[in-house]
Every structure is written in structure tokens, then in C-alpha cells.
C-alpha positions as CSV (number, residue, x, y, z in Angstrom):
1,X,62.8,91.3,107.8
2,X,66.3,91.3,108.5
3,X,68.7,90.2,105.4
4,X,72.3,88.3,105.0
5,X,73.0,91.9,103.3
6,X,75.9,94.0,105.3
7,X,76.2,97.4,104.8
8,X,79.5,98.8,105.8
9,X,80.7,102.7,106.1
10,X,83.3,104.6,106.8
11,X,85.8,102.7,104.3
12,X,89.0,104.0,103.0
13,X,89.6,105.0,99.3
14,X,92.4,102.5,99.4
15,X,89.8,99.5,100.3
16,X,89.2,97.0,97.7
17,X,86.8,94.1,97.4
18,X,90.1,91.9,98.2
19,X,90.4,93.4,101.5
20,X,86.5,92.9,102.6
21,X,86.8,89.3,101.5
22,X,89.7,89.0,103.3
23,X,88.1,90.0,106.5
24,X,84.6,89.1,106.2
25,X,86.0,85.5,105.0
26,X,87.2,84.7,108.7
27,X,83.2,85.0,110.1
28,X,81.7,82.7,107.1
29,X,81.1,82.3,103.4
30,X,80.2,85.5,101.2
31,X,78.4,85.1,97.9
32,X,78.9,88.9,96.8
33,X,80.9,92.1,97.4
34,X,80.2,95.4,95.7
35,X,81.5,98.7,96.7
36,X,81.7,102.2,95.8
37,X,85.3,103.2,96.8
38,X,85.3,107.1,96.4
39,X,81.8,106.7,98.8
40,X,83.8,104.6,101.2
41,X,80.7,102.4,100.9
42,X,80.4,98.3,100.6
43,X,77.8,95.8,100.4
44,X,78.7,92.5,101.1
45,X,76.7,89.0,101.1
46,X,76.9,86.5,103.8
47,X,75.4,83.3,103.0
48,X,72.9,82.9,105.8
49,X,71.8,85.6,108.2
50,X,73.8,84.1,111.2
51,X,76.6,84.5,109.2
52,X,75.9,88.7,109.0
53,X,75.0,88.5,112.4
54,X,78.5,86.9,113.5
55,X,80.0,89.9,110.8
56,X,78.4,92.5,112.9
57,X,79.4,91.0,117.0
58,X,82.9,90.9,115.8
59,X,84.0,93.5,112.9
60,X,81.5,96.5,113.5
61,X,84.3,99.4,115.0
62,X,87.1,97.1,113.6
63,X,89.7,99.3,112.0
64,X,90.5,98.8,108.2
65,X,93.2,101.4,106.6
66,X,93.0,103.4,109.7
67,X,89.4,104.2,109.2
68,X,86.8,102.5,111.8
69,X,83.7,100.3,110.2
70,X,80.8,100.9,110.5
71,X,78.8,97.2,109.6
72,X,75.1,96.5,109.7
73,X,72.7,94.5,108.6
74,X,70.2,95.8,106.1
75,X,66.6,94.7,107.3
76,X,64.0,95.6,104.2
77,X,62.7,99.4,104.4
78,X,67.0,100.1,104.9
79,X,67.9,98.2,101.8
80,X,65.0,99.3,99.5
81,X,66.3,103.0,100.6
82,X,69.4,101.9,99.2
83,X,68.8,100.6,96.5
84,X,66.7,103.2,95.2
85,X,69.6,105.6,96.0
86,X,72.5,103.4,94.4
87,X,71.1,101.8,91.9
88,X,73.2,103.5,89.1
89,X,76.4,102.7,91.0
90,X,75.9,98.9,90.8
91,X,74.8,98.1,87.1
């Protein structure tokens, strides 16, 4: 089942959750941002699912702090992975 849940990659050290909100902001309305900067890894929250979708078309390959995104949406089996492995990151 496909989620609202983007996972993005590739992120700068310098990236804050300022600067996804920022950017994600201009596709739709995010209920939640969460990163782990020094894994140049976010999670971000769209309100709907055609809301991630719209994320994806236009900011996946975008470049932020010189660093090219990589955005997707989490479907189930790829967000259980991940929360297994990150769980201690995000308590």
C-alpha cells in the first residue's frame, strides 16, 4: 500500500527541517518532518498521497545544497524496513 510518507536521500549536512518545509511546502501541506542530518536522510509527511505523489514528479533529482534528492514514496514492506532500522534515531 503506498503511504503519504517521502523518504528523501542524498541530503546535505547543512539541510535542516526549515529547508524541506520550505521546498516540500510549494507541492502541498506536510504534517511532519524528521531527519537524521549526519545520514543525509529525511522523512517527511504529506497530507494525502496525491500530495507525495506531486513531491516526487517535481522535486525527485532537484538539487538542495548542491547535493541531488533522491525522494520516494514509502509503500509498506519499504517503511517497516525502515523503521525497524531507525527507530532509535527518531524517539
Amino acid at each position: 500500500m503506498i503511504t503519504s510518507r517521502l523518504m528523501v536521500e542524498n541530503l546535505d549536512t547543512m539541510t535542516t527541517e526549515k529547508h524541506l518545509d520550505n521546498l516540500f511546502s510549494t507541492c502541498g501541506d506536510i504534517k511532519r518532518i524528521r531527519m537524521s542530518r549526519n545520514r543525509g536522510l529525511g522523512f517527511v509527511d504529506m497530507t494525502s498521497v496525491s500530495e507525495a505523489k506531486r513531491v516526487c514528479a517535481k522535486l525527485d533529482g532537484s538539487v538542495l545544497w548542491g547535493r541531488s534528492m533522491k525522494i520516494q514514496i514509502m509503500d509498506d514492506s519499504l517503511q517497516n524496513r525502515f523503521i525497524y532500522l531507525f527507530s532509535r534515531l527518531f524517539k
